[in-house]
C-alpha positions in Angstrom: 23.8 -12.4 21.4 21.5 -10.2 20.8 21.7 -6.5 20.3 18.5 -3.6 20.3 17.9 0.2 20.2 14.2 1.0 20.6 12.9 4.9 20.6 9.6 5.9 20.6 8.0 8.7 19.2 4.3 9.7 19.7 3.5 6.2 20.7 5.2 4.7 17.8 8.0 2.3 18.8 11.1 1.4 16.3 13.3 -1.4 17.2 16.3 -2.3 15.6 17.7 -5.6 16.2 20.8 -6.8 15.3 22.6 -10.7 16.3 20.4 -13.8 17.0 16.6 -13.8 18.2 16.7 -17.3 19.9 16.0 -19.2 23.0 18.7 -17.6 25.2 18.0 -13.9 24.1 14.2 -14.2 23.5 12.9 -13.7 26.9 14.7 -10.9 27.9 13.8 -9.1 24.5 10.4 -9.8 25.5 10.3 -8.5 29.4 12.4 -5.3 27.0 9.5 -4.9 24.9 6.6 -5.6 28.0 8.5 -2.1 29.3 6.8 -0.5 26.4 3.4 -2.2 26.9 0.6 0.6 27.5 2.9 3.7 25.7 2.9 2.4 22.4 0.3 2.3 20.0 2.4 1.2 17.0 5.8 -1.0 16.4 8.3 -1.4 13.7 11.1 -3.9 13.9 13.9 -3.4 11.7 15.7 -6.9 11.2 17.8 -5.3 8.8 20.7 -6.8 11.2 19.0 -9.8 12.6 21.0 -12.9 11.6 19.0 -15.0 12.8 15.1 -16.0 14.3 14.4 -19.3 16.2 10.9 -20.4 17.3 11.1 -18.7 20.9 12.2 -15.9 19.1 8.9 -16.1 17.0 6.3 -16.4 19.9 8.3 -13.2 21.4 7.2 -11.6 18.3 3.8 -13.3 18.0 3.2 -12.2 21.9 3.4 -8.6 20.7 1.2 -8.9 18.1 -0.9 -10.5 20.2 -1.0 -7.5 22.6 -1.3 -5.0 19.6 -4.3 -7.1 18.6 -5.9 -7.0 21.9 -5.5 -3.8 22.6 -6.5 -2.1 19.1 -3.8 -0.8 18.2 -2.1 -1.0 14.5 0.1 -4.2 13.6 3.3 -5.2 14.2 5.3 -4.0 10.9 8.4 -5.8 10.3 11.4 -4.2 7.7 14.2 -4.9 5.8 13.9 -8.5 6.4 16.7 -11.0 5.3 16.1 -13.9 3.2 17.2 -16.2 6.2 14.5 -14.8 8.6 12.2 -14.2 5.7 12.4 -18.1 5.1 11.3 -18.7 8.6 8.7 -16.9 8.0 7.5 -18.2 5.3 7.9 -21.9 6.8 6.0 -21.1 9.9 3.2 -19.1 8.7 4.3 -15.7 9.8 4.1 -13.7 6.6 0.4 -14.6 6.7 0.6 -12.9 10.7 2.9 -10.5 10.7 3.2 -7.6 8.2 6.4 -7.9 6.7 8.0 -5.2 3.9 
């Protein structure tokens, strides 16, 4: 399961996340975040409550920053990252791809 609250401010998104990003809940947090594409010029993810990250969960996150990229716009930051999900990251490459604090 997989809980969000997005709000966006001056084209600046903030999503907080909180269960499991995984192969059931990553595409319809994608299609979620595609709702956004074209108003946004900037995203933060807060995984301060993310339990967990699965590979379809990172291409839903790699597919954003891919959009970012395209588009010009700044990175995708990601905060308050648990050492679970951080250890993904580090696995798969992603703290060399995404900006993680």
């Amino acid at each position: 399961m997989l809980n969000t609250t997005m709000n966006i401010k001056d084209g600046e998104l903030y999503v907080a996340l909180e269960g499991r990003l995984d192969t059931l809940t990553a595409p319809g947090f994608e299609k979620e975040m595609e709702t956004y594409f074209g108003k946004m010029n900037a995203v933060t993810m807060d995984f301060e409550k993310l339990e967990y990250i699965s590979s379809a969960g990172l291409r839903t996150i790699l597919s954003v920053q891919q959009y970012m990229e395209e588009n010009g716009y700044r990175d995708v930051k990601v905060i308050n990252v648990n050492q679970t999900v951080r250890e993904t990251f580090e696995v798969t490459g992603f703290m060399d791809l995404i900006d993680v604090e």
